[in-house]
C-alpha positions in Angstrom: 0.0 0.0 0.0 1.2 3.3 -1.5 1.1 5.9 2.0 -0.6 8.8 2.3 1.0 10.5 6.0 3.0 13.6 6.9 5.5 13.7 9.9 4.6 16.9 11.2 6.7 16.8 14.0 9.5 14.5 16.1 11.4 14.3 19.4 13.6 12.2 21.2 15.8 12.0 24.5 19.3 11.4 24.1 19.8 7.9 25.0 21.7 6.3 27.7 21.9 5.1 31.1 19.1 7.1 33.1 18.6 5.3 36.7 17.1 8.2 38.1 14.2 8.4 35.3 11.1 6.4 34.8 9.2 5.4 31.6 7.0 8.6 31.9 9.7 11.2 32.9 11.4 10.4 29.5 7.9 9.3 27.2 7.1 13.2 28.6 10.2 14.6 27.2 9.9 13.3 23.8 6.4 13.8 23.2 6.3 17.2 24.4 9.2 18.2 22.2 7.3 16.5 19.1 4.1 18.1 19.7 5.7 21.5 20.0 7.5 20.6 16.7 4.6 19.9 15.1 2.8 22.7 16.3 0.1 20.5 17.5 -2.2 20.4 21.2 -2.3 17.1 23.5 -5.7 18.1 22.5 -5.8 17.5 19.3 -4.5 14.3 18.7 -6.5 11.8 18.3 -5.3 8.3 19.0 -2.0 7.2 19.5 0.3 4.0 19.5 3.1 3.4 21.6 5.9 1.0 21.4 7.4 -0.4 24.2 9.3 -4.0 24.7 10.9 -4.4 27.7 9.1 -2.4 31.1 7.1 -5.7 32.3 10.7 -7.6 33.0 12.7 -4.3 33.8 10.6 -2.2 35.5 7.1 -4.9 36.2 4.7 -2.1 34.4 3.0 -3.9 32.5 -0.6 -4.0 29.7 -1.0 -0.2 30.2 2.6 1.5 29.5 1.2 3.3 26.9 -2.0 5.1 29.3 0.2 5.5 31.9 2.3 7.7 30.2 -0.1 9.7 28.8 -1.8 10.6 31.6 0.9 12.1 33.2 1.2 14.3 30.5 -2.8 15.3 30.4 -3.9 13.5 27.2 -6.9 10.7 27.8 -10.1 9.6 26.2 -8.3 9.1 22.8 -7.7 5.2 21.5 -4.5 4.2 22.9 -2.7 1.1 21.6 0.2 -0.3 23.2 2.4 -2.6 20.6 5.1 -4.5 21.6 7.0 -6.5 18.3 10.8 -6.9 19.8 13.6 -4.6 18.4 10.7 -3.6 15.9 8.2 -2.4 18.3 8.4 1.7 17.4 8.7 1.3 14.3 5.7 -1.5 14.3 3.7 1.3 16.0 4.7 4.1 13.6 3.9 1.5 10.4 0.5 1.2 12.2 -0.5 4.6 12.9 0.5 5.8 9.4 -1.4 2.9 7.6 -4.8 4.4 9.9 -4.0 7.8 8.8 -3.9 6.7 4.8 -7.0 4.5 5.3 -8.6 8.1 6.3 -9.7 6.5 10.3 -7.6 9.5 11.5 -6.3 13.1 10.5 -3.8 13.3 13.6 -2.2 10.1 15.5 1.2 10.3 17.9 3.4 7.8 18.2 6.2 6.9 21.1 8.7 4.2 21.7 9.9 4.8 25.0 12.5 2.0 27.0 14.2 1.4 30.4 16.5 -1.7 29.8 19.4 -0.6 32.2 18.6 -2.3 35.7 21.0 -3.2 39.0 20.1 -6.5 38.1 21.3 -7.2 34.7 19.9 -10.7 34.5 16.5 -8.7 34.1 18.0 -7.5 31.0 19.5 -10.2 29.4 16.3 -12.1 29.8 14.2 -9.6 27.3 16.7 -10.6 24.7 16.2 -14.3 25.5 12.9 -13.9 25.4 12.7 -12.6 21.7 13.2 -16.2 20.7 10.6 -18.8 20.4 11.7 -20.1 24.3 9.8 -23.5 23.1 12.7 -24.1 20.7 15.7 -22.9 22.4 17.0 -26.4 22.6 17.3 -25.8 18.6 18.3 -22.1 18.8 21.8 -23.3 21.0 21.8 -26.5 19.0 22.4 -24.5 15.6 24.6 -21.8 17.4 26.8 -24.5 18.2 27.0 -26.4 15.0 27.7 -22.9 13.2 30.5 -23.0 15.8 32.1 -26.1 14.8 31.3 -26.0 11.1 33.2 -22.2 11.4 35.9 -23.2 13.9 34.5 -20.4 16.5 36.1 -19.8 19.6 33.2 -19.0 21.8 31.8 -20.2 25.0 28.4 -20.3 24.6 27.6 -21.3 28.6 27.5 -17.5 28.8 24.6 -16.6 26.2 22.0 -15.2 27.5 23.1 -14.8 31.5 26.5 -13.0 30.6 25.7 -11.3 27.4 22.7 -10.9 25.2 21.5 -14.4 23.5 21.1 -11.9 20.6 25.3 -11.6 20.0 26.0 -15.1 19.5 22.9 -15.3 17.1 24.8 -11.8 15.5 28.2 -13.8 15.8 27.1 -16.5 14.0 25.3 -14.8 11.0 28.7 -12.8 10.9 30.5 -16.3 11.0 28.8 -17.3 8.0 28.8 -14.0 5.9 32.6 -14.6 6.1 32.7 -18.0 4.9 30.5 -16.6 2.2 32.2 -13.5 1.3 35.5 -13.4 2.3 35.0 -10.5 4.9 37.0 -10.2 8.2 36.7 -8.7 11.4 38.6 -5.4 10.2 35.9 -5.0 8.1 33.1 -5.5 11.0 35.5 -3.1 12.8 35.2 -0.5 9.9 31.6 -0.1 10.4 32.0 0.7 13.8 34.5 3.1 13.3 32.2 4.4 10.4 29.1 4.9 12.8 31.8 6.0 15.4 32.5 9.3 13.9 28.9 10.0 12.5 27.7 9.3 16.4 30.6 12.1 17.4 28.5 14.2 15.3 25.1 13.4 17.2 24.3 15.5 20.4 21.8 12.5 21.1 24.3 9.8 20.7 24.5 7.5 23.6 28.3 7.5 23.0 30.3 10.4 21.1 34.1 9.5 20.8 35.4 8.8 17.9 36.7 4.8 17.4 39.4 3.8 15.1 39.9 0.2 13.5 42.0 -0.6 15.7 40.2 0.3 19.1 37.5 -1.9 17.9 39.4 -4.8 17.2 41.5 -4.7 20.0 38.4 -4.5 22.5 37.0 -7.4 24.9 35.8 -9.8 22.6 31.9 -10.7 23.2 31.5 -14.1 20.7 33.5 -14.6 18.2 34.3 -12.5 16.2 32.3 -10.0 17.6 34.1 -7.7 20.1 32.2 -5.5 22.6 32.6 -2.1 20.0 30.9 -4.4 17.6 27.7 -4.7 19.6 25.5 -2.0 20.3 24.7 -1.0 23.7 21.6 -1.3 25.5 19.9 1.9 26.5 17.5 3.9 28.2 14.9 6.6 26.3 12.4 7.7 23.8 11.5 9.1 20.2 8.1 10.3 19.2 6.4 11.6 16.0 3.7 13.3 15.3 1.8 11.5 12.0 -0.9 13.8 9.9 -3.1 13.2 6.7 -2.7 15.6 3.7 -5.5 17.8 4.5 -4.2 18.4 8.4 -0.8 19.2 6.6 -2.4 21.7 4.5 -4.5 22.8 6.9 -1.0 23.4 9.3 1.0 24.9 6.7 4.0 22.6 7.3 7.3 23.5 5.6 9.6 21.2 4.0 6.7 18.1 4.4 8.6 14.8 4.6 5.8 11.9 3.3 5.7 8.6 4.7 5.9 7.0 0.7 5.4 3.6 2.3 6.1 1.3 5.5 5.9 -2.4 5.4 5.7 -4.6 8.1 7.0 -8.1 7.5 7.0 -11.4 10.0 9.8 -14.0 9.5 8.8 -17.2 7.8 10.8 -20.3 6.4 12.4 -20.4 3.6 14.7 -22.5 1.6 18.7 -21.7 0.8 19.0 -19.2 -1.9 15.5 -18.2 -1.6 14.4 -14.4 -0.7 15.2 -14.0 2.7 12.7 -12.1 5.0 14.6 -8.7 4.7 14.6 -9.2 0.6 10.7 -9.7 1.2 10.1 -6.6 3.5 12.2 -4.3 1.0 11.2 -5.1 -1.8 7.6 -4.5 -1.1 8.2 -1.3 0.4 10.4 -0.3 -2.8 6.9 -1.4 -5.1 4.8 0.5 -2.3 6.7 3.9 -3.1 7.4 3.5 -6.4 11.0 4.0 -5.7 14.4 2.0 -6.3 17.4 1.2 -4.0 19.2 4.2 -6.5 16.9 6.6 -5.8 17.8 6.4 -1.9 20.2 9.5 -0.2 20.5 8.9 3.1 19.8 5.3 5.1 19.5 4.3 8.6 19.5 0.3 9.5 19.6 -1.8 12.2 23.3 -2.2 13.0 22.7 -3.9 16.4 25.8 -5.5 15.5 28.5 -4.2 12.9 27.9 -7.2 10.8 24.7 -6.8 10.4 25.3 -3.3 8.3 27.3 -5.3 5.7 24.3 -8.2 5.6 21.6 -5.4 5.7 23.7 -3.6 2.6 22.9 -6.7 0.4 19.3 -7.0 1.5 18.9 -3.7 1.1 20.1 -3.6 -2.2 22.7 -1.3 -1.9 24.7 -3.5 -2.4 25.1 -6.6 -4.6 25.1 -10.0 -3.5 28.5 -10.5 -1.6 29.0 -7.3 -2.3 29.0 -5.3 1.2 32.4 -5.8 1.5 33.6 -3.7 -1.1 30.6 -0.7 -0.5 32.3 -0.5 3.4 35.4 -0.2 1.8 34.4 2.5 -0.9 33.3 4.8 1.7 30.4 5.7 0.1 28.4 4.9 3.2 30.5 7.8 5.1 28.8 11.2 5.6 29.8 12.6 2.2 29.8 9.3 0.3 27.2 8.2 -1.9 24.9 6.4 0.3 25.2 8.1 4.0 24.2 4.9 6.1 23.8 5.6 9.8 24.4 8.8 10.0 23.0 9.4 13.5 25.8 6.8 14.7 23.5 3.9 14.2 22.3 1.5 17.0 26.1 0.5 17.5 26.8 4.5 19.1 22.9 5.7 19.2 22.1 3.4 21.3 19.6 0.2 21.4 16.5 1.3 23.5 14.6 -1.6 21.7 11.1 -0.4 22.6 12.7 2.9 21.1 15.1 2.1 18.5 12.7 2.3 15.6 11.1 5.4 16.0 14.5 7.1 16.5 15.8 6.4 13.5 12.8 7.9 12.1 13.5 11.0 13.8 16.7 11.0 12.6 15.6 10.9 9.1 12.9 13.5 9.0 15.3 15.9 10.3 17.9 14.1 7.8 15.4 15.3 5.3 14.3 18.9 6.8 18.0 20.0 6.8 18.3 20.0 10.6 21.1 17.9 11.6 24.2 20.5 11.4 27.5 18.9 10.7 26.4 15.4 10.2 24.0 16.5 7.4 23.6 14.8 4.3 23.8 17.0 1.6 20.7 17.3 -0.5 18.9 14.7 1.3 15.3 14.1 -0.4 14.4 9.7 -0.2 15.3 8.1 3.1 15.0 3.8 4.0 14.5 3.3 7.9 15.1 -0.5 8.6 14.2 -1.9 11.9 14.1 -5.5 12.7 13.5 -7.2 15.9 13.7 -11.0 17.5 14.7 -13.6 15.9 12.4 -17.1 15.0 13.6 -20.1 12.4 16.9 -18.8 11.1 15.7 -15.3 10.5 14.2 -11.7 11.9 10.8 -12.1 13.4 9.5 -8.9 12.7 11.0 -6.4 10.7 9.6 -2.9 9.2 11.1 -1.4 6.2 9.7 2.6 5.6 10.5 4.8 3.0 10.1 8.9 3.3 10.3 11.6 1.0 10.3 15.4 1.3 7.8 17.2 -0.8 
């Protein structure tokens, strides 16, 4: 389906490690800084959907995250709809509340993903990751983590997944693993997509980490599962992003300047599929390519779900910005540095962003509507008019779960 929304306005926390805050203190901060952007009342909107994944194991609020931060900040009565779809779940909720606003069901919806994953007990933590796989198969899940081990001579104690690290890494590891024996990548090159998003993320005043990485630094760090070292993995966090989604006529009706349109947004749910078919990312992207009417060379600026470095190589080949096997020499072209070609990340990515998975999604769309409206200072693509948010999450068969793949435009 073809969209028909405007972002009228967006706001988001810096991520991090925030202790001291609650779900609503930073909800409140993003939403109020959206509504203001869009120059829109509490009042006014009418219905909104918002993401979160991870309060019922981190903080125990659970079934009503979504009215509970909305009271606090005066708005009530409206439909509120609280989605939850792993690493996915904000940008589930933003797919959602722009494919109501296209059917015509509403003129003005908000949307929030807002996450606390840091706790003192960081068993609480590791468990949401272990629970974004089918738990009724885990047996398999290790089993085939430890056969990718032996068929790619890993070094990797896998007695630590999922009470020492995220289950998620070794999952990440082994894909990585794999896309070597395939390719002929190494871990320098994993380690040149860090440093990549490194400098972009130095760039980003919202960046969960700032300082700049070099090749080196990430290869020489603690190593996580083989080959993935800890500045290979993205970093849990705390915060929120919120939009604010209109129709045409409201957008009229507003007078918004430089109108970024939601073109399309796909959401997509893993299924099985045989070797050298389309994998579930092929699927996603390139139905939300059809849905806009757009191609892989019409894209400026990108934003993907690094939650490992390898994953930006794989994601370049999904994605098709790259050809098959081909992510190897894009990384190395540099066309996916700020002034390159094809900007990927340029808000630092997941890997120096942050990973606030209930929040994750709807940042990156923040970072592209401001991508698009000129706004982000000196990590600005030049020019920027077609932007691809990818946001997977979980991980089921030998695939993503969930994954939504959007596609914006300024007018």
């Amino acid at each position: 389906m073809r969209m028909n929304a405007y972002v009228a306005g967006v706001g988001m926390t810096r991520f991090g490690k925030f202790l001291d805050r609650g779900l609503k203190s930073l909800a409140a901060e993003a939403i109020d800084e959206a509504l203001k952007d869009a120059g829109i009342e509490p009042s006014q909107v009418q219905a909104a959907y918002m993401g979160n994944g991870a309060a019922g194991v981190t903080t125990g609020q659970v079934l009503i995250p979504g009215e509970a931060v909305l009271r606090g900040i005066g708005i009530g009565r409206i439909p509120v709809v609280n989605v939850e779809n792993a690493c996915a779940t904000s940008a589930t909720a933003f797919q959602q509340a722009a494919q109501m606003i296209t059917l015509g069901v509403y003129d003005v919806v908000l949307v929030c993903g807002f996450e606390k994953l840091y706790n003192e007990d960081k068993r609480k933590t590791f468990s949401v990751f272990q629970g974004a796989v089918d738990l009724e198969a885990i047996d398999q899940v290790l089993a085939d983590l430890e056969k990718n081990m032996r068929a790619t001579g890993a070094k990797t104690d896998l007695a630590g997944a999922g009470s020492k690290r995220s289950l998620f890494m070794d999952i990440y590891a082994s894909m990585a693993r794999s896309y070597m024996q395939r390719t002929g990548a190494t871990a320098r090159h994993f380690a040149m997509v860090s440093a990549k998003n490194s400098v972009h993320g130095s760039l980003n005043p919202k960046a969960q980490y700032q300082e700049k990485l070099s090749v080196d630094e990430v290869l020489g760090a603690q190593m996580i599962s083989d080959p993935l070292t800890l500045l290979m993995c993205s970093p849990i966090g705390d915060g929120a992003a919120a939009l604010v989604l209109v129709s045409a006529k409201k957008a009229k009706q507003l007078g918004l300047k430089d109108r970024v349109r939601v073109l399309s947004s796909v959401l997509a749910t893993g299924f099985d599929y045989a070797d050298g078919e389309q994998t579930v990312p092929e699927y996603a992207a390139q139905l939300a390519y059809d849905a806009a009417g757009v191609g892989p060379q019409d894209l400026d600026v990108v934003e993907l779900h690094d939650a490992s470095s390898p994953a930006e190589l794989i994601y370049y080949e999904y994605l098709g910005l790259a050809g098959k096997n081909e992510g190897v020499a894009l990384i190395e072209s540099g066309a996916t540095s700020l002034g390159g070609r094809i900007p990927v990340n340029p808000s630092g990515g997941l890997l120096r962003k942050g990973h606030p998975i209930g929040a994750s999604g709807a940042g990156q769309i923040v970072e592209l509507v401001d991508q698009l409206r000129g706004r982000c200072g000196p990590r600005q693509v030049v020019g920027a008019r077609t932007a691809m948010a990818e946001n997977g999450g979980g991980f089921i068969g030998k695939d993503v779960a969930a994954i939504v793949i959007s596609v914006l435009q300024k007018e």
